[in-house]
Structures are given as structure tokens and as C-alpha cells.
N, C-alpha and C positions, 0 to 999 in steps of 0.2 A: 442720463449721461451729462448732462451741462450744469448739472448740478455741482459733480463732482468736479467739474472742470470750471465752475467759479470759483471751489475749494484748493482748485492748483493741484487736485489729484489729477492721476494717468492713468486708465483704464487701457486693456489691449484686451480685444476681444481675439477667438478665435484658439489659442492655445501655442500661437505660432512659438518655435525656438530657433534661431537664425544666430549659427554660431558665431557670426561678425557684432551681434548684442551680448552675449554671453559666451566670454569666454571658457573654457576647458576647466573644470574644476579641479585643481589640484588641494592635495593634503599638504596642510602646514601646520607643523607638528608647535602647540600651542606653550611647549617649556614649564610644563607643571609636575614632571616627573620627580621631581624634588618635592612634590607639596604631598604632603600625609592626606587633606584632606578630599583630594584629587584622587588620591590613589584610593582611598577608601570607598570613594564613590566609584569607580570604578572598578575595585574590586566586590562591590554589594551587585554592579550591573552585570558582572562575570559570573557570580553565584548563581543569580536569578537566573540566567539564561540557561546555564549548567541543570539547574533543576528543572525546567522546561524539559529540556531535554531528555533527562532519566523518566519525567512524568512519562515522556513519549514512549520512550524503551519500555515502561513498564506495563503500556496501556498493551503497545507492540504485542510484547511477552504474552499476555496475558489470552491474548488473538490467536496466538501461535499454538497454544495450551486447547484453548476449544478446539481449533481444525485440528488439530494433532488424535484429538477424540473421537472428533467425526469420522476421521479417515481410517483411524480405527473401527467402526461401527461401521462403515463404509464396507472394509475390506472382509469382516466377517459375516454381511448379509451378503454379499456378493461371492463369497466361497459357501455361503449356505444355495443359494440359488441354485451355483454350477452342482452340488452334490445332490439335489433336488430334480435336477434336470435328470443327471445321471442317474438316476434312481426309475425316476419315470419314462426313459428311456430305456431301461432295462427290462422295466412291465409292460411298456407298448411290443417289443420287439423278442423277447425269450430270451435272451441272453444280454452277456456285460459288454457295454460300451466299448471297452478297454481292450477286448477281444481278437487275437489276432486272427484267430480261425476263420475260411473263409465263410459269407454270408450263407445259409441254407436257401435254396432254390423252393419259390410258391408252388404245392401240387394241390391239385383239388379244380384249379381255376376251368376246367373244361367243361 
């Protein structure tokens, strides 16, 4: 540190911001609106970011496209299951699930 401080450099440790050293940053708009090569740079920094962004939307898209498949494949192993069930539900018991009839009464048990 005394280093820097024979060089007349200022060093602050700690990261402190105490807004009576820095004041409020305000935008002041820098009068280049006129200048072509301003605007150029500018409008190359607008494209870039632009395509950023579509890159995102497409990765997105592309996310949306797989789960879209799963939940497909989802949906018809899960309506295979319940027909599955229903099935062996039917051979446990003598009749169809679905049945409004009422239950038949166990005899034999005595």
C-alpha cells in the first residue's frame, strides 16, 4: 500500500459507496445522433443483441419441441397403465370395472 502511495495513487479498500463521494449517475445524452459512424456502431450493437436473442428463442423453441414429445409419450403410457389396470381388474374380480350392477355377495366362506 505505501507503495502506491509514494506513486500518488488512492487505493480504498473495502468496496464502500457513500453517496456524498458519488454522486447519482445521470444520462447525458452524448450529441452524436447526427454522426453516421455512431449510428453504425450502434446499430451493429442492436443487431448483435437482436440475434442473441432469437439464438435464445430458438434454443427455447427447440426445449419446448422435446417436452412437447415427452408429454406425449407420457400421456399414452399413462392411459396404457389405467387400461392395464382395468383389464386386470376385470380378471381379479369377474366382471368390468365400469359396472353399475351391484357387487355379487362371497358364499362358500363358512
Amino acid at each position: 500500500m505505501r507503495f502506491l502511495s509514494y506513486l500518488g495513487l488512492r487505493v480504498r479498500e473495502g468496496l464502500e459507496n457513500n453517496s456524498s463521494d458519488n454522486p447519482k449517475a445521470v444520462y447525458t445524452d452524448p450529441g452524436l445522433n447526427d454522426n453516421p459512424l455512431y449510428l453504425a456502431t450502434l446499430n451493429a450493437a442492436n443487431i448483435g443483441y437482436l440475434k442473441e436473442q432469437l439464438d435464445e428463442l430458438s434454443s427455447l423453441k427447440q426445449q419446448v419441441k422435446t417436452l412437447e414429445t415427452q408429454v406425449d409419450q407420457n400421456t399414452k403410457g399413462i392411459s396404457a397403465l389405467g387400461e392395464q389396470f382395468s383389464l386386470s381388474a376385470q380378471q381379479l374380480t369377474g366382471r368390468d370395472p365400469n359396472s353399475k350392477d351391484p357387487i355379487p355377495m362371497a358364499t362358500g366362506l363358512e
